[in-house]
MARLO-908170 format. One record per residue (C-alpha): residue in three letters; residue number from 1; y, z, x. Coordinates in nm, 3 decimals, decimal comma, always signed. Layout:
N
+------+-----+---------+---------+---------+
! type ! seq !       y !       z !       x !
+------+-----+---------+---------+---------+
!  ALA ! NUM !       Y !       Z !       X !
...
+------+-----+---------+---------+---------+
END
This chain:
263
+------+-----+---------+---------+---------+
! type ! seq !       y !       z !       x !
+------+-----+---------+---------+---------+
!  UNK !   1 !  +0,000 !  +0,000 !  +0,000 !
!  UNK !   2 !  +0,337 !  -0,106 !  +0,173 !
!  UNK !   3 !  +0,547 !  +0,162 !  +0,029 !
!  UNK !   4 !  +0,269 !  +0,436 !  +0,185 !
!  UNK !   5 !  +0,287 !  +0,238 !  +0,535 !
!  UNK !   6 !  +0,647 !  +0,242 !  +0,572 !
!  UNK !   7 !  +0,670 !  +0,609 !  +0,423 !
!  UNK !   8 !  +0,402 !  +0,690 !  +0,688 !
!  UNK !   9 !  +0,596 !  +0,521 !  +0,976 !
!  UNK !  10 !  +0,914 !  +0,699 !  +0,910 !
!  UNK !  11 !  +0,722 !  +1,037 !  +0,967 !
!  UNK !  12 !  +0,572 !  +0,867 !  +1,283 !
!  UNK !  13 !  +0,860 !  +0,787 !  +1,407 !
!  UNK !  14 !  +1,086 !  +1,075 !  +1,318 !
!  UNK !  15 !  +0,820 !  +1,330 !  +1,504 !
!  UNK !  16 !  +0,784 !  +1,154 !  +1,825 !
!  UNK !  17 !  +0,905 !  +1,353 !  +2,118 !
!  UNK !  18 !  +0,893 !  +1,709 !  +1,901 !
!  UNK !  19 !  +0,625 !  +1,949 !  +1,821 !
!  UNK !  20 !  +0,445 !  +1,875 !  +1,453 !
!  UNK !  21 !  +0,285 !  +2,149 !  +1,273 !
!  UNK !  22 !  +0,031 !  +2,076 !  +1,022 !
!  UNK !  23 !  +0,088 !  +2,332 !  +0,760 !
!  UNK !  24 !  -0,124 !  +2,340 !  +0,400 !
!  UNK !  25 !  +0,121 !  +2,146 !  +0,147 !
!  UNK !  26 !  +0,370 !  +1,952 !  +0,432 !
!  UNK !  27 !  +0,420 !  +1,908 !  +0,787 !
!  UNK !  28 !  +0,683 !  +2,105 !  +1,041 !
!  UNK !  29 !  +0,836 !  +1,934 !  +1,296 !
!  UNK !  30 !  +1,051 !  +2,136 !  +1,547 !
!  UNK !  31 !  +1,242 !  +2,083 !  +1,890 !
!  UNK !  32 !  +1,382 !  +2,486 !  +1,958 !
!  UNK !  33 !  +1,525 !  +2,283 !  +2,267 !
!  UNK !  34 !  +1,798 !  +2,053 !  +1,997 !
!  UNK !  35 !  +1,822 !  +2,326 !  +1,729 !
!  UNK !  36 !  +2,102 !  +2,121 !  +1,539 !
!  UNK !  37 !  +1,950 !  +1,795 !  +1,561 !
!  UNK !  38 !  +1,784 !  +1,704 !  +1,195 !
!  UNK !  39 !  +1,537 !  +1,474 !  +1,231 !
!  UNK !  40 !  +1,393 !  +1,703 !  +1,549 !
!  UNK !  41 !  +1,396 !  +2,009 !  +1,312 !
!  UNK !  42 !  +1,254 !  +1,961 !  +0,907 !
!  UNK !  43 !  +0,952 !  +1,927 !  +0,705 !
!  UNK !  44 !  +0,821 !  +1,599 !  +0,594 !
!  UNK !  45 !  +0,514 !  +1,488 !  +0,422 !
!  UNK !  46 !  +0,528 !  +1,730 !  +0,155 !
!  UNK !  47 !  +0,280 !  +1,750 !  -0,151 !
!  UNK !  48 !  +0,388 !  +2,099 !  -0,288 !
!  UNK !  49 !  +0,391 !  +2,044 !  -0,691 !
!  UNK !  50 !  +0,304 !  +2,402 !  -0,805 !
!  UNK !  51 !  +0,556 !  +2,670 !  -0,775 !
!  UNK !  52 !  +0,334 !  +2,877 !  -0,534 !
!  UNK !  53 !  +0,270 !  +2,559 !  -0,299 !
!  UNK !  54 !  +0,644 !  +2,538 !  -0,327 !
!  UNK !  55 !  +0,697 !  +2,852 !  -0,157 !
!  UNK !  56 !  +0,434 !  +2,807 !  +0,083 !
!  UNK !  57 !  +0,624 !  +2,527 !  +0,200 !
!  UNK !  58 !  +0,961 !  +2,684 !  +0,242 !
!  UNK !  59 !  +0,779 !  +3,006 !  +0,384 !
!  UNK !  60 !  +0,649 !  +2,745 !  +0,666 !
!  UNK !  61 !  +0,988 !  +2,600 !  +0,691 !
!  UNK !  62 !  +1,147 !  +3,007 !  +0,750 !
!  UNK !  63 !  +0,882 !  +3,069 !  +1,025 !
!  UNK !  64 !  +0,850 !  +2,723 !  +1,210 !
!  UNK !  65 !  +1,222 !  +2,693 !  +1,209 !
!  UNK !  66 !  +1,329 !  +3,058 !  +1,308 !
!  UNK !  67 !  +1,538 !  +2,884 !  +1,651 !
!  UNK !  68 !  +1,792 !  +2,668 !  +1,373 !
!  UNK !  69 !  +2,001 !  +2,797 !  +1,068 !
!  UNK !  70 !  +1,916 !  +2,449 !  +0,904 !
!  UNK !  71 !  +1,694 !  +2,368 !  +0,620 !
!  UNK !  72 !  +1,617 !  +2,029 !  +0,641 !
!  UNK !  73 !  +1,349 !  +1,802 !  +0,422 !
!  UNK !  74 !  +1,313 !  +1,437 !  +0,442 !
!  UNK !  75 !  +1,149 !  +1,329 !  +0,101 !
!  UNK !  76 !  +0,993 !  +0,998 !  -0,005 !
!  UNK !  77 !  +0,837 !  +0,813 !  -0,300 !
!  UNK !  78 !  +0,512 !  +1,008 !  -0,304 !
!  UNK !  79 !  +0,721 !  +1,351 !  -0,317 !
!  UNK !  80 !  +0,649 !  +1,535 !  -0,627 !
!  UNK !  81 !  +0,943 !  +1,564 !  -0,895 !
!  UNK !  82 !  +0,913 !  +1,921 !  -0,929 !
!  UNK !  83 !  +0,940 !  +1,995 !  -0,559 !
!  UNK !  84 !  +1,259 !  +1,766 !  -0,539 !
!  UNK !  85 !  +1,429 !  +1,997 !  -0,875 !
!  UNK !  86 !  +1,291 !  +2,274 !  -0,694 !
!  UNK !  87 !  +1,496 !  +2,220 !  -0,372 !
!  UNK !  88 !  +1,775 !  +2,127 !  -0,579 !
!  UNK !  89 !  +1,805 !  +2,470 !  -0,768 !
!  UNK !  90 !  +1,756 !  +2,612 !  -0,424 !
!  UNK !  91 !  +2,080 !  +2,480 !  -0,263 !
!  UNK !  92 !  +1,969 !  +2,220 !  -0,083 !
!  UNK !  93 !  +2,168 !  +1,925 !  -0,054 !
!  UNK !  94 !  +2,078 !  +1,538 !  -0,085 !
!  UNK !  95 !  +2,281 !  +1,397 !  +0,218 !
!  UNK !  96 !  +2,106 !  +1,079 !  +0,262 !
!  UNK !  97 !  +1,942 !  +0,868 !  +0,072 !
!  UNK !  98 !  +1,811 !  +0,512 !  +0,286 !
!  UNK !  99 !  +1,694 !  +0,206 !  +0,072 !
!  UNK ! 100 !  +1,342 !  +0,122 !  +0,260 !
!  UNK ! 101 !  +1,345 !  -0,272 !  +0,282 !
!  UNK ! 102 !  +1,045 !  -0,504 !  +0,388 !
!  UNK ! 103 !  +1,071 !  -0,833 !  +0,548 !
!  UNK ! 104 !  +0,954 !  -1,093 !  +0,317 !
!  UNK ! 105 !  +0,849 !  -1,446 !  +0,448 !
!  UNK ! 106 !  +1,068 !  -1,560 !  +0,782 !
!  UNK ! 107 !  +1,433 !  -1,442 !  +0,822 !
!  UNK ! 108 !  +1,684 !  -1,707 !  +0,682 !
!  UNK ! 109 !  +1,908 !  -1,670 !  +1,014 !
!  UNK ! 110 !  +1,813 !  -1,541 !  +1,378 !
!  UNK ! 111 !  +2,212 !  -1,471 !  +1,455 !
!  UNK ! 112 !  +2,433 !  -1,526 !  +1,784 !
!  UNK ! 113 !  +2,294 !  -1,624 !  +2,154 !
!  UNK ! 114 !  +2,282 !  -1,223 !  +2,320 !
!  UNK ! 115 !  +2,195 !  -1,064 !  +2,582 !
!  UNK ! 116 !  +1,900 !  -0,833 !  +2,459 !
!  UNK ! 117 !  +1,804 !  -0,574 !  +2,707 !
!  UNK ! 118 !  +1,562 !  -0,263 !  +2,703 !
!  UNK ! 119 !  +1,735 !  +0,080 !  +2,792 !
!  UNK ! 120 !  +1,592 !  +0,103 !  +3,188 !
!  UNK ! 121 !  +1,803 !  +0,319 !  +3,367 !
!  UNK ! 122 !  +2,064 !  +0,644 !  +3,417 !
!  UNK ! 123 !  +2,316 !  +0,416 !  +3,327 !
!  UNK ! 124 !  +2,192 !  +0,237 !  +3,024 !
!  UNK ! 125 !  +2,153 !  +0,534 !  +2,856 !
!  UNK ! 126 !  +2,504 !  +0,634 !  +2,923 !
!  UNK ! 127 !  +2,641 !  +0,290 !  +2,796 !
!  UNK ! 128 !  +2,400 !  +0,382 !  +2,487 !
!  UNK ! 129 !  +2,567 !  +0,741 !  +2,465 !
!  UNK ! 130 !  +2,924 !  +0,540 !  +2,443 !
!  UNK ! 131 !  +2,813 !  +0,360 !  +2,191 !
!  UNK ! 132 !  +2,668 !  +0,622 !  +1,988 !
!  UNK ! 133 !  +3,010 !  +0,831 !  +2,030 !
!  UNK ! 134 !  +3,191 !  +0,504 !  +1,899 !
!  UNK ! 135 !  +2,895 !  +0,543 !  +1,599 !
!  UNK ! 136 !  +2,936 !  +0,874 !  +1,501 !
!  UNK ! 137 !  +3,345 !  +0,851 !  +1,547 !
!  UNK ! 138 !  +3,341 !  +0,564 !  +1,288 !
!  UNK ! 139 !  +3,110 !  +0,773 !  +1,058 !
!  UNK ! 140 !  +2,996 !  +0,509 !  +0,871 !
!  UNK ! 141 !  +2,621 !  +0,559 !  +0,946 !
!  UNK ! 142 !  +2,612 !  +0,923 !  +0,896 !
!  UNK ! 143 !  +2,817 !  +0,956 !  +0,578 !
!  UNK ! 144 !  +3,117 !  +1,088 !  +0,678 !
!  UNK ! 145 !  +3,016 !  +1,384 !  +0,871 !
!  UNK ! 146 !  +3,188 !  +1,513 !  +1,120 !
!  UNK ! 147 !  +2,998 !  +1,527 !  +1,484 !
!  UNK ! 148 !  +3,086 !  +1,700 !  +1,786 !
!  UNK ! 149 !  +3,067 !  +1,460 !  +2,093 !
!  UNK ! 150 !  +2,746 !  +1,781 !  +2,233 !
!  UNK ! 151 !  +2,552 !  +1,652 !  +1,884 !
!  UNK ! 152 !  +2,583 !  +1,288 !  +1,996 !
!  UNK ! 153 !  +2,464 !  +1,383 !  +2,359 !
!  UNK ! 154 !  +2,162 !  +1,655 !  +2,183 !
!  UNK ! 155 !  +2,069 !  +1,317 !  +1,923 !
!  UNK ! 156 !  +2,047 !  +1,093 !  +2,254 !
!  UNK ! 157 !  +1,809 !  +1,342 !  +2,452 !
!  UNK ! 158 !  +1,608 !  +1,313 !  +2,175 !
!  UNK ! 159 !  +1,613 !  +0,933 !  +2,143 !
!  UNK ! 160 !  +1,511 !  +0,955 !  +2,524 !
!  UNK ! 161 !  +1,148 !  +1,179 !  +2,441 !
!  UNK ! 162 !  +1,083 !  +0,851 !  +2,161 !
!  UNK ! 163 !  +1,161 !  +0,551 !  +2,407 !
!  UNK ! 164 !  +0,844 !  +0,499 !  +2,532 !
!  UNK ! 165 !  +0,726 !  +0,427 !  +2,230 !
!  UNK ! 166 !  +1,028 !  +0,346 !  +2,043 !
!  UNK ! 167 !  +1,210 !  +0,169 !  +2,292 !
!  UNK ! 168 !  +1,615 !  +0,125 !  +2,264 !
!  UNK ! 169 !  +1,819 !  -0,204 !  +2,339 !
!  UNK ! 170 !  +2,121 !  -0,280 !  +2,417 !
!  UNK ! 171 !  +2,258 !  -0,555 !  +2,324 !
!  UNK ! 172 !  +2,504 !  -0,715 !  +2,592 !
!  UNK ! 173 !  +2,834 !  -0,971 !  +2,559 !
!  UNK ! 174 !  +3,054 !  -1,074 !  +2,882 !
!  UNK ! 175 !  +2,867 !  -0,754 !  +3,072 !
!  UNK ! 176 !  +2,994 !  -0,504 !  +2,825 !
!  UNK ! 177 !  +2,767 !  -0,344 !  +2,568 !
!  UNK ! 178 !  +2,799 !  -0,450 !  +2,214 !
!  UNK ! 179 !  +2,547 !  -0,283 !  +2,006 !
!  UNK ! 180 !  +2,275 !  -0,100 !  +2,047 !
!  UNK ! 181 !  +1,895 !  -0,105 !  +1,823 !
!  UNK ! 182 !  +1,561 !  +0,011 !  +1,861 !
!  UNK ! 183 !  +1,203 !  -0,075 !  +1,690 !
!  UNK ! 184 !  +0,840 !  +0,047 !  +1,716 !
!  UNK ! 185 !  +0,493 !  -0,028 !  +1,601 !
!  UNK ! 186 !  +0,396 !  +0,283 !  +1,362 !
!  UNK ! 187 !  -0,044 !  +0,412 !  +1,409 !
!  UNK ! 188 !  -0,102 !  +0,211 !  +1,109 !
!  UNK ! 189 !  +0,108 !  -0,137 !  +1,188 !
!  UNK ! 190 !  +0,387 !  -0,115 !  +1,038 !
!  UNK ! 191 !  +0,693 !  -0,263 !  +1,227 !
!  UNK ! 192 !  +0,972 !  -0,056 !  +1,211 !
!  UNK ! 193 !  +1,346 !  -0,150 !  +1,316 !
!  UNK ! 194 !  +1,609 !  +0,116 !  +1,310 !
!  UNK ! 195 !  +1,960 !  +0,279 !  +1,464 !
!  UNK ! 196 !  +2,144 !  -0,065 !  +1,447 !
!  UNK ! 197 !  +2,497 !  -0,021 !  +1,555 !
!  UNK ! 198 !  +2,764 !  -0,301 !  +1,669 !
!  UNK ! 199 !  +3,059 !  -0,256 !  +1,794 !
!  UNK ! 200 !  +3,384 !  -0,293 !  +1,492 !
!  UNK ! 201 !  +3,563 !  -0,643 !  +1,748 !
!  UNK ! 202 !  +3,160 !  -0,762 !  +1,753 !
!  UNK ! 203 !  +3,099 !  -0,788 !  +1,398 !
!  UNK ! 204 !  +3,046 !  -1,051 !  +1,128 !
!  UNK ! 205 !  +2,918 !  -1,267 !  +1,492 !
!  UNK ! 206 !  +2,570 !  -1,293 !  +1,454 !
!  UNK ! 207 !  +2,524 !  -1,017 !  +1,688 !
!  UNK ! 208 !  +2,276 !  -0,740 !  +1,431 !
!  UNK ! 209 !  +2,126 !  -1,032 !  +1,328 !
!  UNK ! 210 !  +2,029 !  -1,165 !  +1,674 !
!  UNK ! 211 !  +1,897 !  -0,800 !  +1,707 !
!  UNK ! 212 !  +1,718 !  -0,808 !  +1,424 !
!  UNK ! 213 !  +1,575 !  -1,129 !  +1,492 !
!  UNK ! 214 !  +1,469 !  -1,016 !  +1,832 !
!  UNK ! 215 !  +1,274 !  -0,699 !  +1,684 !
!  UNK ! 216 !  +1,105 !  -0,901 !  +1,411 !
!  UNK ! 217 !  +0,944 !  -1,172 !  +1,659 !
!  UNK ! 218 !  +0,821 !  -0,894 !  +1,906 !
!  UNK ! 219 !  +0,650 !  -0,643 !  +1,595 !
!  UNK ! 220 !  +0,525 !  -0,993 !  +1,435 !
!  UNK ! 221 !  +0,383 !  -1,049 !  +1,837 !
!  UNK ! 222 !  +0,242 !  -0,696 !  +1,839 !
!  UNK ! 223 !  +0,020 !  -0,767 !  +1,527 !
!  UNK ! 224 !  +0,258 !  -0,641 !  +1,232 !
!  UNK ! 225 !  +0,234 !  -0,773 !  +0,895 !
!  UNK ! 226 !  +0,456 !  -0,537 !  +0,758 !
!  UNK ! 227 !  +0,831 !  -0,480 !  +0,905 !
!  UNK ! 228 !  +1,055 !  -0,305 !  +0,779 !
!  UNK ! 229 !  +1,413 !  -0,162 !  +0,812 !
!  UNK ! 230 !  +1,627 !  +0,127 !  +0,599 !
!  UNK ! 231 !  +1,998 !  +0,083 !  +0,473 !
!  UNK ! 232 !  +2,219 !  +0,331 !  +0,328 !
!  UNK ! 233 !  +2,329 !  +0,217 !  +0,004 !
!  UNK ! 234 !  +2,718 !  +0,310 !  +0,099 !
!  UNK ! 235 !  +2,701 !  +0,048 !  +0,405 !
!  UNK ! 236 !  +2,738 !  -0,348 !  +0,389 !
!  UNK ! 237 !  +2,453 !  -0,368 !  +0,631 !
!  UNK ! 238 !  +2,221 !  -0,368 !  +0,303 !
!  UNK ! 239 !  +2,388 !  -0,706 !  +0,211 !
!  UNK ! 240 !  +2,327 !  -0,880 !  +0,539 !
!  UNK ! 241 !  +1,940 !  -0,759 !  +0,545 !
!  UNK ! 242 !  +1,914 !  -0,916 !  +0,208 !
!  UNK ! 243 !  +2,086 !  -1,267 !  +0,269 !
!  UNK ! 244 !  +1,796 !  -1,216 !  +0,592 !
!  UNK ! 245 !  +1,512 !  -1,170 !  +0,414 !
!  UNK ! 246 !  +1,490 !  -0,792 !  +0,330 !
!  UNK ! 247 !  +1,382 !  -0,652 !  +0,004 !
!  UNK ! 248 !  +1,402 !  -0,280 !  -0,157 !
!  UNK ! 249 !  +1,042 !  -0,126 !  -0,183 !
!  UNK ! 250 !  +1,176 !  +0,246 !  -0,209 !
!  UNK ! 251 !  +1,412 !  +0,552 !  -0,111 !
!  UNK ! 252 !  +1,423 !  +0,841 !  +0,134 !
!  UNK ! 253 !  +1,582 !  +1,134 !  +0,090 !
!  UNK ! 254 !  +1,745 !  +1,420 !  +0,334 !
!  UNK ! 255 !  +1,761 !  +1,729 !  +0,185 !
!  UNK ! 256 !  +1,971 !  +1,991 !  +0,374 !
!  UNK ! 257 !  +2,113 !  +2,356 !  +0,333 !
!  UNK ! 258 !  +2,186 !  +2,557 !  +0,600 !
!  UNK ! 259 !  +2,135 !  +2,955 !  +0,615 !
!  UNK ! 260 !  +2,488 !  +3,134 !  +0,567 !
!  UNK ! 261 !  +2,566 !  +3,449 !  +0,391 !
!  UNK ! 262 !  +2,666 !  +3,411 !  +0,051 !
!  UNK ! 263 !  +2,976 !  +3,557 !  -0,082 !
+------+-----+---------+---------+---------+
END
């Protein structure tokens, strides 16, 4: 089932380079070393639908993540309703929600000529960390929030423990760094792209799409039949992965609260 492979990779992804814990009604993944990072520190996977399994899984979520004061679930399509009302009358908060889209057929454009090159080196992953300053200063891909230039550098450490497996590009124009992507092959096939940023004077170029392009031909050389890619609904990205060939097979959720006293 293509929604379970994609839901599947995103897990896959998301726990590389932390510690997973396997506990009875979800999975804990934790990194004490990047306490504020969210995708390093939540639960996932969850299949708590009676109110005791829903405690069990926030019980799991108190003593796995003891070393953060965040509460963080990332929910899919095969999340129960009642844990997602549950959460809800519990104070968490939906902060993201990402439209899961699947490649269908070949993409209708392959983009600008770049210069597509895996993050090697010290200094690639300091251009990278420019780039994702730029990224998180814009705030268009993380809704607004506002990031402390130590998150960016705590997010990019963490980036670094995935790379062998999920390796990062930067893309490359006149010798300066553009944008930046990444993509992996998930246990079970799935290709997944994901963290596409250009630069604001790069866009509407050809330049994501080249990126894009680049990903899909080297998962489709890899062996996957399914590849996929997330948008969030707020950005104009969703359009361009459309007019390429993308199509909406389901949404993610992040779930957040974090632990403060209440007046």
């Amino acid at each position: 089932m293509e929604a379970r492979a994609i839901a599947e990779a995103y897990r896959w992804q998301r726990r590389l380079g932390n510690v997973t814990f396997a506990e009875a009604h979800c999975h804990i993944v934790a990194n004490p070393a990047f306490p504020g990072v969210w995708d390093a520190n939540h639960a996932d996977e969850v299949t708590a639908e009676t109110p005791a399994e829903i405690d069990g899984v926030f019980a799991a979520m108190d003593a796995r993540l003891s070393h953060t004061s965040w509460r963080v679930i990332h929910t899919d399509g095969f999340t129960s309703d009642a844990f997602l009302a549950r959460a809800a009358l519990d104070r968490f908060e939906e902060k993201f929600v990402v439209i899961q889209m699947a490649l269908r057929g070949e993409l209708a454009d392959h983009g600008a000529k770049i210069d597509l090159r895996p993050i090697e080196d010290e200094s690639d992953w300091q251009a990278l960390l420019q780039l994702l300053l730029a990224d998180h200063a814009e705030g268009r891909r993380t809704g607004g929030l506002t990031l402390p230039p130590e998150f960016s550098a705590a997010l990019l450490a963490t980036w670094r423990a995935k790379s062998a497996e999920f390796p990062f590009h930067l893309a490359i124009r006149d010798g300066a760094p553009i944008a930046y992507g990444a993509y992996g092959v998930a246990p079970n096939g799935a290709g997944m792209i994901e963290d596409l940023f250009t630069m604001e004077p790069a866009r509407r170029q050809g330049v994501a799409t080249a990126m894009i392009s680049a990903f899909v031909e080297r998962l489709r050389a890899k062996g996957s039949q399914t590849i996929f890619l997330g948008a969030l609904p707020g950005e104009s990205a969703k359009h361009l992965y459309a007019r390429l060939g993308f199509r909406p097979v389901g949404l993610a959720r992040t779930w957040v609260k974090e632990l403060v006293e209440l007046p």
